[in-house]
Backbone as a printed PyTorch tensor [residue, N CA C, xyz], in Angstrom:
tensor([[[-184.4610,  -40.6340,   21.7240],
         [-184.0810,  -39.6230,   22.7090],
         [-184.5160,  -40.1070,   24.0880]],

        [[-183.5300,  -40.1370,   24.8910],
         [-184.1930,  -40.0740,   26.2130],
         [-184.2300,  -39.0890,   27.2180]],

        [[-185.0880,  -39.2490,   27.8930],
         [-185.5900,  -37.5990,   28.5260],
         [-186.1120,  -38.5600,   30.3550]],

        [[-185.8230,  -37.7360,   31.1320],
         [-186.0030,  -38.0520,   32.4600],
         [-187.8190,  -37.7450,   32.6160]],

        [[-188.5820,  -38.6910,   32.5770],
         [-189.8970,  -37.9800,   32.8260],
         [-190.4820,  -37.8740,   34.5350]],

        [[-189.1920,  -38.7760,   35.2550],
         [-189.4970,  -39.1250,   36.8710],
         [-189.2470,  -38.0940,   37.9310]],

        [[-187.9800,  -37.1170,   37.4290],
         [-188.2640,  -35.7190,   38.7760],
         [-189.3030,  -34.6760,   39.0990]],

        [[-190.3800,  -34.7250,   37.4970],
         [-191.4910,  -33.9420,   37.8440],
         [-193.0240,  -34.8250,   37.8830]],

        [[-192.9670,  -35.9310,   38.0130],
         [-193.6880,  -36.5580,   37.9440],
         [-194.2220,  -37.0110,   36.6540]],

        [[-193.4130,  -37.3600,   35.9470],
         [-194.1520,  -37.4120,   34.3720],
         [-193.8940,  -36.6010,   33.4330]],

        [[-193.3530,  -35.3180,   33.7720],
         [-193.2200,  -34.0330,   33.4170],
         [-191.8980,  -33.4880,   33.0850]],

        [[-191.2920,  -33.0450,   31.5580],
         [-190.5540,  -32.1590,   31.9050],
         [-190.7820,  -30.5140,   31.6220]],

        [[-189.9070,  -29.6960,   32.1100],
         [-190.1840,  -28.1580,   31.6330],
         [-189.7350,  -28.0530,   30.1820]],

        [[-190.4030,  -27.3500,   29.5500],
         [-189.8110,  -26.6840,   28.2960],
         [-189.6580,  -24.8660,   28.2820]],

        [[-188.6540,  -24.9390,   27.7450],
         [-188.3470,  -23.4840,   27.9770],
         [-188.5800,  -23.1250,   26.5210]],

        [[-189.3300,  -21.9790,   25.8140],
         [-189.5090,  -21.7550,   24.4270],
         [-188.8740,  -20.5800,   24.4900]],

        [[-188.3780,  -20.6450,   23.4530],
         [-187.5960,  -19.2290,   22.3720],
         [-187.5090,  -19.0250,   21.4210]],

        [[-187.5480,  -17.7100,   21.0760],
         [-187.7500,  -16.9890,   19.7690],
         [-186.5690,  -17.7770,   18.7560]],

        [[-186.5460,  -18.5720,   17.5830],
         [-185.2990,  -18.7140,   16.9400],
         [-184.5210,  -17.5870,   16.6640]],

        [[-185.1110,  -16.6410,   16.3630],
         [-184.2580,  -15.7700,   15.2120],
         [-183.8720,  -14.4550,   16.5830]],

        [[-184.9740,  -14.0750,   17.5420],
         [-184.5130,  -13.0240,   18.5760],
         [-183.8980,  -13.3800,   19.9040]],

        [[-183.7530,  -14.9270,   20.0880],
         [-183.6090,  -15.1700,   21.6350],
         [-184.3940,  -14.8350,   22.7350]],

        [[-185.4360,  -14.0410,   22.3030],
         [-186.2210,  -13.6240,   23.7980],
         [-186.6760,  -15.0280,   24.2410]],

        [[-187.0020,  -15.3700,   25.2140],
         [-187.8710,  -16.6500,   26.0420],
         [-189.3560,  -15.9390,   25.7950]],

        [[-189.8170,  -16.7010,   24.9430],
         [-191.4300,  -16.7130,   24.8570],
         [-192.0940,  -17.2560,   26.1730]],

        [[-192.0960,  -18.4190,   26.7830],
         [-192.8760,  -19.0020,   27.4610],
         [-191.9790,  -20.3290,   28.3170]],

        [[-192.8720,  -20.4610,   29.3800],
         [-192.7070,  -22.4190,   29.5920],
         [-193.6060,  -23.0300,   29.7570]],

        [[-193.5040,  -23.9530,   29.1320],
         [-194.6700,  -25.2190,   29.7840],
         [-194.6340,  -26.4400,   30.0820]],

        [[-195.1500,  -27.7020,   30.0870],
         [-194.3440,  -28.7240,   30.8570],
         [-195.3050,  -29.5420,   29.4700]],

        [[-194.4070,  -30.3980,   29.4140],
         [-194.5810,  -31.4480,   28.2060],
         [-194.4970,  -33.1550,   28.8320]],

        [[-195.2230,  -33.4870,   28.9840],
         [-195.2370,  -35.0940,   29.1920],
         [-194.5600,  -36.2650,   27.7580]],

        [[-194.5110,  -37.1310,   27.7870],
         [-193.6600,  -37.9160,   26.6880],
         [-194.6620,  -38.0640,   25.4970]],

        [[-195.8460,  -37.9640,   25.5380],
         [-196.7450,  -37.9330,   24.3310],
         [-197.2500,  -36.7510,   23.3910]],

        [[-196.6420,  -34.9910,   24.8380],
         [-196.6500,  -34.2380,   23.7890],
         [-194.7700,  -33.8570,   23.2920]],

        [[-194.0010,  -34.5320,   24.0030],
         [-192.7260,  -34.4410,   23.2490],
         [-192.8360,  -35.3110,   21.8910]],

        [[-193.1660,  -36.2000,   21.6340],
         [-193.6550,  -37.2100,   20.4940],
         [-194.1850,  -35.8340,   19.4370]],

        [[-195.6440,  -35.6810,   20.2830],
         [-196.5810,  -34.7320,   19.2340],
         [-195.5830,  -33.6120,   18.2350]],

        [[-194.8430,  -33.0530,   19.2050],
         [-194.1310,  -31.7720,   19.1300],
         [-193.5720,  -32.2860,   18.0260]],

        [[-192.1910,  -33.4230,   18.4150],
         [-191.3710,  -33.8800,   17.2790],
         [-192.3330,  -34.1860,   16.0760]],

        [[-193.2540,  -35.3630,   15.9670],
         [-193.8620,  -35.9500,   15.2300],
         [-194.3340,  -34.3530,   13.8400]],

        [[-195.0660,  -33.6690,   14.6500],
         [-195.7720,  -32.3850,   13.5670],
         [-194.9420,  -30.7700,   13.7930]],

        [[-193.8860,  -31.1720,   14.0360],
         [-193.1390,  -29.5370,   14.0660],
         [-193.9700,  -28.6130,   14.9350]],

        [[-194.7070,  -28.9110,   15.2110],
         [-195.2730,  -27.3690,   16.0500],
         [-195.7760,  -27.8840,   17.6540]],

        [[-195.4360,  -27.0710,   18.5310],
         [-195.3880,  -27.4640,   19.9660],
         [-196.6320,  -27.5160,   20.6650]],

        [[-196.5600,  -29.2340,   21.2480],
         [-197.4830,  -29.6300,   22.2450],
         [-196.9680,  -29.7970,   23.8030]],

        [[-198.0430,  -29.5670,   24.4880],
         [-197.6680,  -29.2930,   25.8500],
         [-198.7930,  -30.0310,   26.4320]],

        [[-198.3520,  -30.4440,   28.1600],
         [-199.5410,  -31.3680,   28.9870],
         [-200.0700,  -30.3300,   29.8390]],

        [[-201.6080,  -29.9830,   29.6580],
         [-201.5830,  -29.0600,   30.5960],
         [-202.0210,  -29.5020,   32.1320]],

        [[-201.3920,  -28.8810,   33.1830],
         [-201.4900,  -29.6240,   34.6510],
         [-203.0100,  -29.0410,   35.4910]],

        [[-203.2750,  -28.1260,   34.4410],
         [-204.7540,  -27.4640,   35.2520],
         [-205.9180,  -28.5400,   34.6180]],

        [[-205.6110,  -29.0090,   33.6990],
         [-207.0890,  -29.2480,   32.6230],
         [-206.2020,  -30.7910,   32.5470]],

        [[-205.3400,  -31.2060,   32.5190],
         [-204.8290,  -32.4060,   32.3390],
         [-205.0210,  -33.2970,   31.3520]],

        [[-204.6580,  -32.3750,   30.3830],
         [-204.7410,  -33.1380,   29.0020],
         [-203.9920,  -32.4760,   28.1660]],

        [[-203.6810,  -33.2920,   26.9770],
         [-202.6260,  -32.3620,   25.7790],
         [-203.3510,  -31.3380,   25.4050]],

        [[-202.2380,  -30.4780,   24.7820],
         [-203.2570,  -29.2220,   23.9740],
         [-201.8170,  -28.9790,   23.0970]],

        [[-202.2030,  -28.3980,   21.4620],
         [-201.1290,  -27.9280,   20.8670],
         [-201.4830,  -26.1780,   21.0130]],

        [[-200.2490,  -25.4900,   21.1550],
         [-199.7400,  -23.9660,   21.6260],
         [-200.5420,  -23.9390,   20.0780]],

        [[-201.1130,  -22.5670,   20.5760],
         [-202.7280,  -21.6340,   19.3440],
         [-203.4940,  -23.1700,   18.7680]],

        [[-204.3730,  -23.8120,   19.6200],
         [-204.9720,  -24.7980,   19.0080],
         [-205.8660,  -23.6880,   19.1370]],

        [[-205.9470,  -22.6420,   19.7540],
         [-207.4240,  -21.4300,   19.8670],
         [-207.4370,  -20.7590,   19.2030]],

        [[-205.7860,  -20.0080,   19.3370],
         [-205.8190,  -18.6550,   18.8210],
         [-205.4630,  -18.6920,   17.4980]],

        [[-204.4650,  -19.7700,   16.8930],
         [-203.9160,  -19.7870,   16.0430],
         [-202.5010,  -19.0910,   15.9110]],

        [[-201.9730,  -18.9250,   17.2680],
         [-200.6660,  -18.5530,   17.4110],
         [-199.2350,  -19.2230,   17.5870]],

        [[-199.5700,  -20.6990,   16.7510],
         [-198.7460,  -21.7780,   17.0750],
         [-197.1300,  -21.5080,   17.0430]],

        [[-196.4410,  -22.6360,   17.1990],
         [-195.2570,  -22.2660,   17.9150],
         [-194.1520,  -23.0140,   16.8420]],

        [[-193.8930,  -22.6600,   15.8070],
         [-193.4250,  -23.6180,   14.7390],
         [-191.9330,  -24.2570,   15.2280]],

        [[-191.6970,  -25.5670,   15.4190],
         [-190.1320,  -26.2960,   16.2260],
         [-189.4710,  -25.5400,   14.9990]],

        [[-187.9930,  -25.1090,   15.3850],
         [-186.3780,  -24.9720,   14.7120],
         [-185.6790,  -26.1330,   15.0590]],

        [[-185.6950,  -26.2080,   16.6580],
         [-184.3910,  -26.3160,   17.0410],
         [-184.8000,  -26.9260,   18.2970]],

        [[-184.3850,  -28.1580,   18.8740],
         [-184.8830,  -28.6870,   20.6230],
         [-183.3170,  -29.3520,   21.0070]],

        [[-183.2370,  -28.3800,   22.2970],
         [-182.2020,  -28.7520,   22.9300],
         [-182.7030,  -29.4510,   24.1480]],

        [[-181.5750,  -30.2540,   24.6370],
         [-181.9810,  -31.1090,   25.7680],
         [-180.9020,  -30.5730,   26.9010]],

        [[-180.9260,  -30.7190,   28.1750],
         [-180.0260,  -30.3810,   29.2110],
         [-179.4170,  -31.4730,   29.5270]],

        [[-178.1290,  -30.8840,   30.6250],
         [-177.4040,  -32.1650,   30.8520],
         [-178.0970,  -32.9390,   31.9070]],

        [[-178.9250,  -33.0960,   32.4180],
         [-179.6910,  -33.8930,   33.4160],
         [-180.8960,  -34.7400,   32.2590]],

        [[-180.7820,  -34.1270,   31.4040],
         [-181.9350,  -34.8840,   30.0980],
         [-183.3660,  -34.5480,   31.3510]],

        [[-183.5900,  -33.6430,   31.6440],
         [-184.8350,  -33.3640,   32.5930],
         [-185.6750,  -31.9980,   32.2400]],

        [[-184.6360,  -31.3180,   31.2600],
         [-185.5840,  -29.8040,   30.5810],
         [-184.8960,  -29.6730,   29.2460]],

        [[-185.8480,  -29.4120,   28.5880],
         [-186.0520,  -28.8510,   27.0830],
         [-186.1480,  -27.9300,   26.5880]],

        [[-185.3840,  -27.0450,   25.7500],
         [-184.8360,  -25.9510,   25.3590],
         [-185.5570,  -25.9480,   24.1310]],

        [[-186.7680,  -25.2950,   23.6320],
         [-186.8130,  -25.3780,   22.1470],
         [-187.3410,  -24.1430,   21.5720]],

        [[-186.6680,  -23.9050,   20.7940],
         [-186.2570,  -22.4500,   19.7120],
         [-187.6190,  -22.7930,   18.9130]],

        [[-188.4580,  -21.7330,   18.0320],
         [-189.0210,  -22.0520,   17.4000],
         [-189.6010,  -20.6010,   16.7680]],

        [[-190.2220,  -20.5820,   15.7890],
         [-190.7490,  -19.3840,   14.9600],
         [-192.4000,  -19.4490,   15.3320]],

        [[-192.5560,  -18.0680,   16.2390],
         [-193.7700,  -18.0640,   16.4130],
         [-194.6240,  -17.4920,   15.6330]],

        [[-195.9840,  -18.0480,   15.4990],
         [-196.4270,  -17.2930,   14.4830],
         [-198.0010,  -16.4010,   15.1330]],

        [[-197.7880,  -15.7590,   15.4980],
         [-198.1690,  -14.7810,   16.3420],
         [-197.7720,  -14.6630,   18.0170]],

        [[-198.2120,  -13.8540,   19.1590],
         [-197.8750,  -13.2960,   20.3060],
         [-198.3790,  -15.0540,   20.5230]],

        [[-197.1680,  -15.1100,   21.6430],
         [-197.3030,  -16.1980,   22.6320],
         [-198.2840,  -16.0290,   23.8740]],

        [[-198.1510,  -15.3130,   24.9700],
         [-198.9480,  -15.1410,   25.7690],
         [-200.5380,  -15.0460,   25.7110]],

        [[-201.1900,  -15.5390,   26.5440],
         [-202.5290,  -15.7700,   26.0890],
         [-203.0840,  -14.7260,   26.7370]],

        [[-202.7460,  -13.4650,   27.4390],
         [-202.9420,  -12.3030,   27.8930],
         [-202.3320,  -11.2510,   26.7780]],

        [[-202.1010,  -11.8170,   25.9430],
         [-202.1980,  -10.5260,   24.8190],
         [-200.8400,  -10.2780,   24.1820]],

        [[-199.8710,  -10.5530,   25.0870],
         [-198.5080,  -10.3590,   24.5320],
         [-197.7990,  -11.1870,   24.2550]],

        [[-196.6190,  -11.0440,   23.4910],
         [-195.4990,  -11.6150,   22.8590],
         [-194.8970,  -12.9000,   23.5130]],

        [[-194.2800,  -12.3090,   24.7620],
         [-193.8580,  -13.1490,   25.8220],
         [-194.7330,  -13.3960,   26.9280]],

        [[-194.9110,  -14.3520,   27.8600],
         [-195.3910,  -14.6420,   28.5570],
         [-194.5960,  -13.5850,   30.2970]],

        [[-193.6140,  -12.9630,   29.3220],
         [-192.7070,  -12.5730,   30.7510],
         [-192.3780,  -11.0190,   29.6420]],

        [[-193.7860,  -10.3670,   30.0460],
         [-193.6830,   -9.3740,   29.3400],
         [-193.6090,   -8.1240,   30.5950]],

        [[-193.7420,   -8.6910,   31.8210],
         [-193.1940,   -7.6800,   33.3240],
         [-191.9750,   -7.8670,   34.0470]],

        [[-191.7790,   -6.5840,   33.8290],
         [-190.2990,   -7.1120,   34.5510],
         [-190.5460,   -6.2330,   36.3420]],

        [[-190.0070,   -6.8930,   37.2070],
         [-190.1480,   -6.8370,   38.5320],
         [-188.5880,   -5.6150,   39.1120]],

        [[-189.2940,   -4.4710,   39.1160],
         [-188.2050,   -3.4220,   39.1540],
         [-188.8320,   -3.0300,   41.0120]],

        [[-187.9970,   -3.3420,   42.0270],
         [-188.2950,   -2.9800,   43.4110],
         [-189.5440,   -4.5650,   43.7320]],

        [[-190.7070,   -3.4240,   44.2870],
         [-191.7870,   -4.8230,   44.8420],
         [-192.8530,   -4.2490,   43.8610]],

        [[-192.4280,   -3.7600,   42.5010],
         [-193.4750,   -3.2860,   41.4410],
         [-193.4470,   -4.3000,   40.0320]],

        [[-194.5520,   -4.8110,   39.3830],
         [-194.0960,   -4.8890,   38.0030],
         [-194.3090,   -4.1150,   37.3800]],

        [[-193.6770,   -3.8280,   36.1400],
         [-193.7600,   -2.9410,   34.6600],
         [-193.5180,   -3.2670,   33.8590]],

        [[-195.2000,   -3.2690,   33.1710],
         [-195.1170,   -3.7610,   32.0450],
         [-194.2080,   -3.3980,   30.8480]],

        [[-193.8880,   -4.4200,   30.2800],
         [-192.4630,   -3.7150,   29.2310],
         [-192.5410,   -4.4840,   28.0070]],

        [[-193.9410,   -4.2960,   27.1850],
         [-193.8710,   -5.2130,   26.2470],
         [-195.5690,   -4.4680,   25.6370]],

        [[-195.4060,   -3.9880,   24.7520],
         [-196.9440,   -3.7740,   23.9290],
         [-197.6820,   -5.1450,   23.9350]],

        [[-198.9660,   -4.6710,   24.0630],
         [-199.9910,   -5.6400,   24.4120],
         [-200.4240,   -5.4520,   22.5260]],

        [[-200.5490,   -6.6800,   22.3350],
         [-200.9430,   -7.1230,   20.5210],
         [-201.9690,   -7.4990,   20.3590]],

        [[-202.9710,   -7.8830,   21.5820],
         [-204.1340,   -8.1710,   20.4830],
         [-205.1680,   -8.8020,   22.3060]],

        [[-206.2270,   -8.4470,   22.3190],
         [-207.4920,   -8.2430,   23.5270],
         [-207.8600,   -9.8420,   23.8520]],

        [[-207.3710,  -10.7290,   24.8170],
         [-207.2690,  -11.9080,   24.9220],
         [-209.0680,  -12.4610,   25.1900]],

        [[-209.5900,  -11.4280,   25.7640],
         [-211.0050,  -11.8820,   24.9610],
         [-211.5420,  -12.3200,   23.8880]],

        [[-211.3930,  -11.2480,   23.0290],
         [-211.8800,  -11.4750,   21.7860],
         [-211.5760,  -12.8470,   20.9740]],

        [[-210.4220,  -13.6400,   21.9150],
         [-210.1500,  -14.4190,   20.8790],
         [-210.2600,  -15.8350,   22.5240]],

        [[-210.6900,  -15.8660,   23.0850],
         [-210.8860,  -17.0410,   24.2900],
         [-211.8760,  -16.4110,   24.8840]],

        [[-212.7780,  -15.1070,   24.6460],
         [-213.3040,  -15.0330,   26.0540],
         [-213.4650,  -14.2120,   27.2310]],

        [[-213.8250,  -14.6920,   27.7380],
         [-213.7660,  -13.8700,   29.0020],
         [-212.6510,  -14.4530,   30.2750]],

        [[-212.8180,  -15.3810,   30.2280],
         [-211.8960,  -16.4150,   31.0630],
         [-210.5240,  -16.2950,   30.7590]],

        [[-210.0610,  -15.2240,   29.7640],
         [-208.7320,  -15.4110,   29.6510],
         [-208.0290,  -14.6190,   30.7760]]])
């Protein structure tokens, strides 16, 4: 597969989604060693740009992100990948990471909160 890693510096976006509901769980940016990881063990690795190093999605929580399905775009520069999550994605408690939706200059929240992102990272979450 080839994949553009040079317009983000190394980096492309991945866009995650639910296989079976379509909602967009999350994004994160994947460098070429966690696209490898990802393919290599079915379940999704990402580069993180704060901490700058790999990490696989619930290496904490245990809410990993099981691959279906990875689509590529026509620029080969972002990654589309479907997958069966196996618990809430967001590391603030919910499902989706885009669990507010921006109605005027307000958000509202629109998504039950599943589980106290402390208890399971902390305080720092």
């Amino acid at each position: 597969m080839k994949l553009n890693f040079e317009k983000a510096g190394g980096l492309v976006p991945a866009i995650i989604q639910d296989y079976l509901t379509g909602k967009v769980l999350m994004l994160g940016f994947m460098n070429e060693e966690a696209v490898k990881k990802t393919l290599e063990k079915g379940v999704v690795h990402f580069f993180s740009r704060t901490r700058g190093k790999l990490w696989m999605k619930g290496e904490t929580s245990g809410h990993v992100l099981e691959v279906k399905e990875v689509y590529v775009d026509c620029d080969e520069d972002t990654l589309l990948i479907k997958v069966n999550p196996k618990g809430p994605v967001c590391h603030k408690g919910y499902m989706s990471c885009f669990y507010r939706k921006l109605e005027g200059n307000e958000l509202k929240v629109v998504e039950e909160k599943l589980y106290n992102p402390e208890e399971v990272y902390g305080k720092k979450a």
